[in-house]
C-alpha positions as CSV (number, residue, x, y, z in Angstrom):
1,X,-15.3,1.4,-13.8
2,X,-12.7,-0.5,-12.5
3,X,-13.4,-2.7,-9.8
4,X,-10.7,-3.6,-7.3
5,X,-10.4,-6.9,-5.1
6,X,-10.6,-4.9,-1.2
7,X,-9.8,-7.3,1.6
8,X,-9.7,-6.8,5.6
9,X,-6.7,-5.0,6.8
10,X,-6.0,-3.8,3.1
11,X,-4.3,0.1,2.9
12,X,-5.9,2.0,0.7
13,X,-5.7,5.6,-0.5
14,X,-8.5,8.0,-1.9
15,X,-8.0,10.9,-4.1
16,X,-7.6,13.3,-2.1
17,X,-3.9,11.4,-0.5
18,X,-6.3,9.5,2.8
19,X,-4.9,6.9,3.7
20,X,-6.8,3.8,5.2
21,X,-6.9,0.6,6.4
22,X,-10.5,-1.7,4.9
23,X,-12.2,-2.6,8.5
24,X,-14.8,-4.7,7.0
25,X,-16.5,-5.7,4.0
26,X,-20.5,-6.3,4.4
27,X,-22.3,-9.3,2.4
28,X,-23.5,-6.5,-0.2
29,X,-19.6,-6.0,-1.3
30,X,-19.5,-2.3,0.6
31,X,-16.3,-1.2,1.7
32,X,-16.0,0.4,5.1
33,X,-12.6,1.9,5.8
34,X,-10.9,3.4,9.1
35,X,-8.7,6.4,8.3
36,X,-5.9,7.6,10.1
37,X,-7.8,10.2,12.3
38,X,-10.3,7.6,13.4
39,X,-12.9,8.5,11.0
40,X,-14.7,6.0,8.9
41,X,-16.5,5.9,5.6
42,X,-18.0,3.3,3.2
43,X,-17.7,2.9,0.0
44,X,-19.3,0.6,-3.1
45,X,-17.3,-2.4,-3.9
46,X,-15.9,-0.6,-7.0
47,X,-13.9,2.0,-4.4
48,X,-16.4,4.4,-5.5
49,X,-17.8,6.7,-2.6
50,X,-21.5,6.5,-1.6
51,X,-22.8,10.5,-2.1
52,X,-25.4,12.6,-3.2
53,X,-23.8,15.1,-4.9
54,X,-23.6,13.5,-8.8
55,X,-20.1,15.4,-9.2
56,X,-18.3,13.5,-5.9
57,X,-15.8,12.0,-7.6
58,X,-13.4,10.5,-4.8
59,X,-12.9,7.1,-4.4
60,X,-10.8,4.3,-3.1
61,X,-7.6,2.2,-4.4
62,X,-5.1,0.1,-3.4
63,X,-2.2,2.1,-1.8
64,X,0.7,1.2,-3.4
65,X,4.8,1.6,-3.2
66,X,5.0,4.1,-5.6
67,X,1.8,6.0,-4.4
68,X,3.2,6.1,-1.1
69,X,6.4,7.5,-2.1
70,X,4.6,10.1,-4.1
71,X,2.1,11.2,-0.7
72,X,5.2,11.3,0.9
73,X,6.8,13.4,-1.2
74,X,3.9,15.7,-1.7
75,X,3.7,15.8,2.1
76,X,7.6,16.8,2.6
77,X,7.5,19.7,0.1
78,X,4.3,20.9,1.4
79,X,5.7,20.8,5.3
80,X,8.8,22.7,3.7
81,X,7.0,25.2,2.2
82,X,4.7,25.7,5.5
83,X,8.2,26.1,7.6
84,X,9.6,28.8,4.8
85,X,6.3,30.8,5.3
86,X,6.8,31.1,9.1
87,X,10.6,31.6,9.1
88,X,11.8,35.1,8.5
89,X,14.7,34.8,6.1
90,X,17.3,37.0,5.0
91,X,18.0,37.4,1.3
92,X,21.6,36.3,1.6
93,X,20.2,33.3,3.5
94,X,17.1,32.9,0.4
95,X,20.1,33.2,-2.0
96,X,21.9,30.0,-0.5
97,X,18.9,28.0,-0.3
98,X,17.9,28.7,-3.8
99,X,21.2,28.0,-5.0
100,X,21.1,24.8,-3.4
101,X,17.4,24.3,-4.9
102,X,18.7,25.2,-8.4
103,X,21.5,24.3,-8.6
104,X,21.9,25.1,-12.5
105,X,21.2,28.0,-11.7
106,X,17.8,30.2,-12.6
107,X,18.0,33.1,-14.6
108,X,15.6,35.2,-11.7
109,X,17.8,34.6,-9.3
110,X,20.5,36.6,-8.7
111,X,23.9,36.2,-7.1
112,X,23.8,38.3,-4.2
113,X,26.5,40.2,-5.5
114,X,26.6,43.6,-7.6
């Protein structure tokens, strides 16, 4: 496994795109985070989480730049997609978005225009 250096104040990120901030390490090298919503979990020094299900899998890391930009990301499209569901559009109006979406154009998407 890898193990990672956590310190106090340190962001973090599990697997499933939580971010966190490390509240406190105890003497026995667990890692107890605060996330964003308030909640808090520990975890073993190697950012592993303490479960009893054998096929948990999430753990902690380092949040990085680049992992950041990619939550972000994620995030945006996902909010996007969310707002398209609960807007009615018209096809003319579907047609410009897409076009602007692909703008090399798609072969299953057609002009608008017979």
């Amino acid at each position: 496994m890898d193990e990672h250096k956590f310190s106090v104040g340190q962001l973090v990120v599990t697997t499933n795109d939580s971010i966190g901030t490390v509240k406190r390490i105890t003497p026995t090298g667990r890692v107890v985070v605060r996330f964003e919503s308030g909640y808090e979990e520990t975890y073993r020094k190697d950012g592993s989480a303490f479960s009893n299900d054998i096929w948990s899998y999430e753990r902690i890391v380092p949040l990085t730049d680049e992992r950041l930009r990619q939550i972000y990301e994620k995030e945006t499209v996902r909010k996007c997609r969310k707002m398209f569901e609960e807007t009615k559009l018209t096809y003319d109006q579907a047609v410009r978005i897409l076009e602007i979406l692909c703008p090399n154009g798609d072969d299953n998407v057609q002009s608008g225009e017979n």
